[in-house]
C-alpha positions as CSV (number, residue, x, y, z in Angstrom):
1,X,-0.4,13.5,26.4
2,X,-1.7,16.9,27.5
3,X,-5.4,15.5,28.0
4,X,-3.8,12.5,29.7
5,X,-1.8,14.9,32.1
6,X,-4.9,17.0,32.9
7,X,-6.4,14.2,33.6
8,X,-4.1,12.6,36.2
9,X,-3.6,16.2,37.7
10,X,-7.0,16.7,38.4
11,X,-8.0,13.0,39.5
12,X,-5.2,13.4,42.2
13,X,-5.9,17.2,43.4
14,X,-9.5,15.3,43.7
15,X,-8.1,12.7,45.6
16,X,-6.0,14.3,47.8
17,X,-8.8,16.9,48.8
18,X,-11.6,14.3,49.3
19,X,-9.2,12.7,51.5
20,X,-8.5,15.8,53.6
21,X,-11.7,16.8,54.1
22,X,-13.8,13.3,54.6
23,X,-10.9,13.0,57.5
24,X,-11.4,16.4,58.9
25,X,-15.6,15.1,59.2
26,X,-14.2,12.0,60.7
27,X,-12.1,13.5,63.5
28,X,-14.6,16.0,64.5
29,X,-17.2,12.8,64.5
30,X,-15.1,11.0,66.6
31,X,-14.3,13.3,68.7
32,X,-18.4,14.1,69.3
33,X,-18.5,10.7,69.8
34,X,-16.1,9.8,72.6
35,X,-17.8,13.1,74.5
36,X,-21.8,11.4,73.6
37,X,-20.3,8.0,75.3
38,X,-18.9,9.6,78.5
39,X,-22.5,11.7,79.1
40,X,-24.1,8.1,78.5
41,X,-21.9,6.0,80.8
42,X,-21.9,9.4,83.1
43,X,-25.7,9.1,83.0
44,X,-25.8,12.8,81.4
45,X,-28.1,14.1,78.9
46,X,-27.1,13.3,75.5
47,X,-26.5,16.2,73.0
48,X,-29.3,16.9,70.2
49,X,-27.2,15.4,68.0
50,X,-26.0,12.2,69.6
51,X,-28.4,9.6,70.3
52,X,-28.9,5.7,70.8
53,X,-30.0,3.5,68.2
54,X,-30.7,6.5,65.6
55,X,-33.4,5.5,62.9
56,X,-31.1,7.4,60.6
57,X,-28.2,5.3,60.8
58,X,-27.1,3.9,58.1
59,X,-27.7,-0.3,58.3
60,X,-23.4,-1.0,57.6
61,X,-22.6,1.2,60.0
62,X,-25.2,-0.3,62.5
63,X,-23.8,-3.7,62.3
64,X,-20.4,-2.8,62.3
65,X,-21.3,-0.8,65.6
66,X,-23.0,-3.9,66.8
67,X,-20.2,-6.3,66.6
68,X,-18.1,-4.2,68.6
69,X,-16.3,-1.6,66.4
70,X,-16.4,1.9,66.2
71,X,-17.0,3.3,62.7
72,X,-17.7,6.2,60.3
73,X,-19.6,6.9,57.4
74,X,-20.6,9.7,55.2
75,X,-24.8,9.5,54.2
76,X,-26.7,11.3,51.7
77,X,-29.6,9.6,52.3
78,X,-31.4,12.5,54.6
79,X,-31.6,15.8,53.4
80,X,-28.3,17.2,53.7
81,X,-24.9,15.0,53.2
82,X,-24.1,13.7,56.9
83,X,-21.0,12.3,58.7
84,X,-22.0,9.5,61.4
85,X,-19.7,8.2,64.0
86,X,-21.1,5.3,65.8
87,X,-19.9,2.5,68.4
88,X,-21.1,-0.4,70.9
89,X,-22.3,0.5,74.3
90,X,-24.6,-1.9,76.6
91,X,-27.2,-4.6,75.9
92,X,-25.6,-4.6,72.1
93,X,-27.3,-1.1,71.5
94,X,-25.2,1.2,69.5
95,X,-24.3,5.0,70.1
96,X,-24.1,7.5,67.0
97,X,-23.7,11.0,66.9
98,X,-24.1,12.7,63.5
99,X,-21.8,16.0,61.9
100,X,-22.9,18.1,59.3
101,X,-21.1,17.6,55.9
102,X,-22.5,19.7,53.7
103,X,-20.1,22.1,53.8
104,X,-17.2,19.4,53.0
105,X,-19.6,18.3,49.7
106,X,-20.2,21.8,48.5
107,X,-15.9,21.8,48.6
108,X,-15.5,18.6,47.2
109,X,-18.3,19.7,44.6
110,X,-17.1,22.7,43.8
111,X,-13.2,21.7,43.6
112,X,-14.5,19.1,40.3
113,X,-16.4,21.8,38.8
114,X,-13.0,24.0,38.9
115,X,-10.9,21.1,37.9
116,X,-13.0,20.4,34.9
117,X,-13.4,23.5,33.9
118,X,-9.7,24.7,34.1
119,X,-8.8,20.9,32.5
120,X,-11.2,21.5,29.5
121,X,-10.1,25.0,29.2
122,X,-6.2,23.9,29.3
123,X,-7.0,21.2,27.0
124,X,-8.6,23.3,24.3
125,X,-5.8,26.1,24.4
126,X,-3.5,23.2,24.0
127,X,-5.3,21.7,20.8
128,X,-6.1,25.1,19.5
129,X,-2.1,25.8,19.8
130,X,-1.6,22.0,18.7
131,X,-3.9,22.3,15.6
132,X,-2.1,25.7,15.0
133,X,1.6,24.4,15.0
134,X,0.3,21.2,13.1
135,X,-1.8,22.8,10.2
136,X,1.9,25.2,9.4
137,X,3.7,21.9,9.2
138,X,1.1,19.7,7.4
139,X,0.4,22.6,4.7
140,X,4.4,23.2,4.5
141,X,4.8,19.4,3.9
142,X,1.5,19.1,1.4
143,X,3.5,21.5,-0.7
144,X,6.7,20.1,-1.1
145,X,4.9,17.2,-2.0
146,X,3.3,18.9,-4.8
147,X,6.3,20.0,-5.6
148,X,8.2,16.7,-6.2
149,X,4.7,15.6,-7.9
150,X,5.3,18.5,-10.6
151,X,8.8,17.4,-11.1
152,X,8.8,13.5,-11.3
153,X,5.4,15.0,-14.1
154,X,8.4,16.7,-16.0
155,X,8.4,20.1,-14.8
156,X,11.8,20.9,-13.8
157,X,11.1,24.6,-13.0
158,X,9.2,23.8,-10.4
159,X,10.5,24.5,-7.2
160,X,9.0,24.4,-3.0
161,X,10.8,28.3,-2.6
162,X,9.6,27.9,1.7
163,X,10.8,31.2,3.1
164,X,13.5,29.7,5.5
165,X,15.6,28.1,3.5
166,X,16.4,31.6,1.3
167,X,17.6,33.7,4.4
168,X,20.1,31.3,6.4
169,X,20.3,33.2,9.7
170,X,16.7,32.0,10.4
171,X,16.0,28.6,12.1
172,X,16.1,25.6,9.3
173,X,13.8,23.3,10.6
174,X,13.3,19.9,9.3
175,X,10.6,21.0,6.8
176,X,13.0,23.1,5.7
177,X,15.6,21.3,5.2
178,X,13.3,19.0,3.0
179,X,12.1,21.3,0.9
180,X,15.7,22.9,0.3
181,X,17.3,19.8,-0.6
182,X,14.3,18.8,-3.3
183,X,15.0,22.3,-4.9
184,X,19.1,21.6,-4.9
185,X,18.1,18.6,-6.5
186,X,15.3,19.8,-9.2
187,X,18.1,22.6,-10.1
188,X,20.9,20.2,-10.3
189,X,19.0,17.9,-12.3
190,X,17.5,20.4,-14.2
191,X,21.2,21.6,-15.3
192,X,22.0,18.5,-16.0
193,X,18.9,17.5,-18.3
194,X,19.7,21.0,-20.2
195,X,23.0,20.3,-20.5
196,X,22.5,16.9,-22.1
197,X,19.4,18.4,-24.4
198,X,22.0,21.2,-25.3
199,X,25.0,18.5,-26.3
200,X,22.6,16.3,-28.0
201,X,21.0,19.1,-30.6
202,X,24.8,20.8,-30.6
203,X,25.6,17.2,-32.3
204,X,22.6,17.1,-34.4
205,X,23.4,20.3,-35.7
206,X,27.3,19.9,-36.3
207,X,26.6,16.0,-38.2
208,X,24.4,17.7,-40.5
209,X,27.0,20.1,-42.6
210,X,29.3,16.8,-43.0
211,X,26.1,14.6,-43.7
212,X,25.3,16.5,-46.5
213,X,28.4,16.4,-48.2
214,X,28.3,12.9,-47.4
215,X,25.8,12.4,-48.9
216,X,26.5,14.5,-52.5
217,X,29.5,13.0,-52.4
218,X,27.9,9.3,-52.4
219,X,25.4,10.2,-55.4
220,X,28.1,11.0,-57.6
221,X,30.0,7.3,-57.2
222,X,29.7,4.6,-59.5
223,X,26.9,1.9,-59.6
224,X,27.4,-0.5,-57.9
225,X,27.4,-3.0,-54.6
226,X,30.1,-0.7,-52.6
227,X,28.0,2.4,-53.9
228,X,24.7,1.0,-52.7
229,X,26.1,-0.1,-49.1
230,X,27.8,4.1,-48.9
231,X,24.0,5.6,-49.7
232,X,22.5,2.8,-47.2
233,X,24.7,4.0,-44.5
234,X,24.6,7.5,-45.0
235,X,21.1,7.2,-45.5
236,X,20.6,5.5,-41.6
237,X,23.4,8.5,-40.5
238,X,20.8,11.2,-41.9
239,X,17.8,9.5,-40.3
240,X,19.8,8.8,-37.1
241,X,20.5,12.7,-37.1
242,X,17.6,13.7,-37.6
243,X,16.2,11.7,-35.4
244,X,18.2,13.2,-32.5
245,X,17.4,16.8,-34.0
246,X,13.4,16.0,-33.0
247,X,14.4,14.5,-30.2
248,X,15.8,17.6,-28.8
249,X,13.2,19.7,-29.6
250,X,10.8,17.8,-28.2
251,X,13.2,17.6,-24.9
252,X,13.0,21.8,-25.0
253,X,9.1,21.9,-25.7
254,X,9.4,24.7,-27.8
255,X,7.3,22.4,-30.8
256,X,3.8,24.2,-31.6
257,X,0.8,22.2,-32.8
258,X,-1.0,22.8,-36.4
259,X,-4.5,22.2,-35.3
260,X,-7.0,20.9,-38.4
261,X,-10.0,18.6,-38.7
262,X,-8.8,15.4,-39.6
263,X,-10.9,11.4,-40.1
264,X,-8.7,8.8,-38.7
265,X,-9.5,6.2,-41.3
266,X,-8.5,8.0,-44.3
267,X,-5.3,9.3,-42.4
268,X,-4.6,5.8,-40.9
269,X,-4.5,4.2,-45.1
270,X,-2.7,7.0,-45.7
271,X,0.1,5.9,-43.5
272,X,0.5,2.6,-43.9
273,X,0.5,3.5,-47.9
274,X,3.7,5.7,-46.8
275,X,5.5,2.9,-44.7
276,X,5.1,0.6,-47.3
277,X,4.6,-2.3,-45.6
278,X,1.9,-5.0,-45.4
279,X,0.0,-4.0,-42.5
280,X,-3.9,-4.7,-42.3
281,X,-5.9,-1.5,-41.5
282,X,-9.5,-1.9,-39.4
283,X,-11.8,1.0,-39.1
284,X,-14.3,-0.2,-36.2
285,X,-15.8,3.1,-36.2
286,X,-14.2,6.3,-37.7
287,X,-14.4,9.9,-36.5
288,X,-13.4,13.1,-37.0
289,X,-10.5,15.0,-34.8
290,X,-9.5,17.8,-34.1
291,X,-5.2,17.4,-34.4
292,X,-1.9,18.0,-35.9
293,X,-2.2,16.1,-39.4
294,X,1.8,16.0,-39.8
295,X,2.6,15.0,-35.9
296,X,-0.1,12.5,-36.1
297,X,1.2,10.2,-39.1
298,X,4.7,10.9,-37.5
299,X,3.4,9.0,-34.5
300,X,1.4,6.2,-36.7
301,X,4.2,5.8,-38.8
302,X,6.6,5.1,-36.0
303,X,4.4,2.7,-34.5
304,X,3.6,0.7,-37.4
305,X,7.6,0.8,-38.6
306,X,8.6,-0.4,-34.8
307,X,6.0,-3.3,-35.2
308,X,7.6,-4.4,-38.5
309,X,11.1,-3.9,-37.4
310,X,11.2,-5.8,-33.7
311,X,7.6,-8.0,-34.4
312,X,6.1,-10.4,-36.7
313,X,3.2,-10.4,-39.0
314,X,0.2,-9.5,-39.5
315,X,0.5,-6.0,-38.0
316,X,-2.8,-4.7,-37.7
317,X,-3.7,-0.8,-37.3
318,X,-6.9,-0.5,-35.8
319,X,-8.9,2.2,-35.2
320,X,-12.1,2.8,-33.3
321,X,-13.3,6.2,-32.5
322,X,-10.7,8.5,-31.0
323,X,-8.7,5.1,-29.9
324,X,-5.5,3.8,-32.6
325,X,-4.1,0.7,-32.1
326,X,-0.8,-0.7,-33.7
327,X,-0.3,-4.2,-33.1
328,X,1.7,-7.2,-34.0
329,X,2.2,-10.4,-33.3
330,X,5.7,-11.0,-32.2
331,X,7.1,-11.9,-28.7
332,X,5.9,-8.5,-27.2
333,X,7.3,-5.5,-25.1
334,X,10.5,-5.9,-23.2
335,X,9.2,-5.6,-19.6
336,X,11.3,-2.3,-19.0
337,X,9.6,-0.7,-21.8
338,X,6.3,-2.0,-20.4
339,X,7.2,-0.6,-16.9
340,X,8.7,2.5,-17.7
341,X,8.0,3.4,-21.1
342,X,10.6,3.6,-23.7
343,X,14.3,4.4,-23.8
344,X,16.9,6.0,-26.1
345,X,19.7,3.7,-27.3
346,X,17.8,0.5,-25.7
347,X,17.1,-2.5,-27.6
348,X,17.2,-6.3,-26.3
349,X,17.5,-9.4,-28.2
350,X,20.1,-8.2,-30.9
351,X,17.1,-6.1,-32.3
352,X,18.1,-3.2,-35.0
353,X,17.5,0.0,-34.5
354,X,18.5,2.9,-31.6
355,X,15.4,2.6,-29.8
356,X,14.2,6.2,-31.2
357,X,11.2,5.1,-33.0
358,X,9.0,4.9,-29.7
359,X,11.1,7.7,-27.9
360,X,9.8,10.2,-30.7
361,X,6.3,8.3,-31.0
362,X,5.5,9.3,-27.2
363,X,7.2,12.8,-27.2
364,X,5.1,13.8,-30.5
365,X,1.9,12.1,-28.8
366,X,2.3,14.2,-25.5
367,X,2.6,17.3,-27.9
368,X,-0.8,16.6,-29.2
369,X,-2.1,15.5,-25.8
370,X,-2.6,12.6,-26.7
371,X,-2.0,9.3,-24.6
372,X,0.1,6.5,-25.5
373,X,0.4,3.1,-23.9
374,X,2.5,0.4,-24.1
375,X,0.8,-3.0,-23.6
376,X,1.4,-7.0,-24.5
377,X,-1.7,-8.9,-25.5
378,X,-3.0,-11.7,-23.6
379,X,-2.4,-14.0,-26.5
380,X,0.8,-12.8,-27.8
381,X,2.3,-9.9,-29.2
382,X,3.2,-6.4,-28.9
383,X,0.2,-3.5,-28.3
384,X,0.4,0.6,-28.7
385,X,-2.6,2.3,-27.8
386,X,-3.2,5.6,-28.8
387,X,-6.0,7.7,-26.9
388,X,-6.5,11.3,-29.2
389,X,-8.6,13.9,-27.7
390,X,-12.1,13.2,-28.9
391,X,-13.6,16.8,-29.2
392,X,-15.8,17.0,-32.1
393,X,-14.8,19.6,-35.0
């Protein structure tokens, strides 16, 4: 808009000048010329710059002269810029007188060199100011996007801190104003989160006391049916609780990582030994990694006891390099858990379980920085991938 302004400005000072001093020429050439026709029809001598039929005249204004009217017309064909005034006179001759107009071009010259200078010079304070005002909002807003980046990542602690919005008596503009309301929220939902993570290990911790007596007390009934359905069901309350225990930790991050060089084939067996279940091991290519043995199989085990549990057979763990894949051949991922990843306390289909399993599988994998995935094959059937780091021991 500024450029645009300048511009217009300057076309119509240009204008408006022009105008003003091509009529001043004309008026004077006029004028020279009424006085050049009364010497001719007086019979005086013509002046040194009047004469008839000029060879200079330009060939428009000749005709025009010839058929009667009077004219003007500004020439730069001679050596100097020239205003000609000519008009009829006997035997369809034509009368011109001629004005110097070099002064009026060195104005009109000098007038566009001033307007372009002062327009370029008005311009590039404004874009230098522009720029200026623009880079302080751009940077502001690149970091309060970075900002909500970090927190939708998971880190809650992260906050935009822009200088207005801590001292209130200064001008809250609307960057501002955006970057104070994402750090209400991050702190709001921050609270929240701890306040949940707090209630959930609180009642982990509480369950446990009870749980054990629970369960003492169940080992010392009688055999039988009644017996075995207590132990079952104290058995699922422990693992539940325990469960939620790990959960919270992982929630706080406060879990450390037992680094050791470990071969995925041999730990893979291992595991599905431990689930005791039928599930078909392939080692495309095995290799050696550098992880936390115990975290690991917690992870493996998981996924393999979630393929048996909400799949069907064959379940096969496969692994190739630093890659794992647990896989069955059931109906596959609910779409939400495909989407977003998995949920506590979600299950579709009437399926058993709390929906832990996975919850804890991807917590424990982002603790070894590790990547899990959840996936559905193309020809049926549930897929977990998971991506270990592949540094060599």
């Amino acid at each position: 808009m500024c450029c645009a302004l300048a511009a217009l400005l300057g076309a119509l000072v240009h204008v408006s000048v022009s105008n003003q001093t091509v009529g001043q020429a004309r008026a004077r050439a006029l004028d020279r010329l009424d006085e050049a026709t009364k010497a001719y029809e007086a019979g005086a001598r013509l002046g040194p710059l009047a004469g008839v039929d000029p060879p200079d005249l330009p060939d428009s204004l000749h005709r025009l002269a010839t058929e009667g009217e009077r004219g003007t017309m500004v020439s730069s064909d001679a050596k100097q810029p020239t205003m000609w005034a000519a008009g009829p006179i006997d035997r369809n001759r034509v009368l011109a007188v001629e004005v110097d107009y070099s002064q009026g071009a060195r104005t009109i010259a000098g007038l566009d060199k001033a307007i372009v200078g002062s327009s370029v010079l008005a311009i590039g304070a404004t874009l230098l100011v522009g720029a200026f005002a623009v880079t302080r909002v751009t940077r502001r807003l690149h970091a309060t996007a970075r900002v909500a980046r970090r927190i939708s990542g998971g880190d809650l602690d992260a906050r935009v801190g822009d200088p207005r919005t801590r001292d209130p008596a200064r001008h809250q503009d609307e960057v501002a104003a955006v970057a104070g309301a994402l750090d209400s929220m991050a702190s709001s939902l921050q609270r929240k989160l701890l306040s949940e993570q707090r209630f959930t290990a609180d009642v982990a911790h509480e369950l446990r006391t009870p749980l054990t007596g629970l369960h003492a007390a169940a080992e010392l009934l009688p055999p039988g049916r009644p017996t075995e359905l207590v132990r079952d069901r104290v058995a699922a309350l422990r693992t539940l609780t325990e469960d939620l225990l790990e959960i919270s930790r992982l929630d706080a991050r406060s879990e450390r990582v037992d680094l050791d060089d470990n071969w995925l084939g041999p730990l893979a067996e291992r595991v599905v030994r431990g689930s005791g279940t039928r599930t078909e091991v392939v080692v495309v290519r095995d290799v050696c990694v550098l992880t936390d043995r115990r975290r690991l199989e917690r992870v493996l085990g998981n996924l393999v006891a979630n393929a048996h549990r909400h799949g069907r057979p064959p379940v096969v763990l496969t692994v190739d390099g630093p890659v794992v894949s647990v896989r069955d051949h059931g109906e596959g991922y609910p779409d939400y858990l495909v989407e977003g990843g998995p949920q506590r306390f979600r299950t579709e289909g009437g399926a058993k379980g709390h929906g832990l399993g996975l919850t804890i599988a991807l917590g424990q994998a982002e603790v070894l920085a590790a990547s899990l995935r959840f996936t559905n094959a193309q020809d049926g059937g549930a897929m977990a991938t998971l991506t270990l780091d592949d540094r060599q021991p």
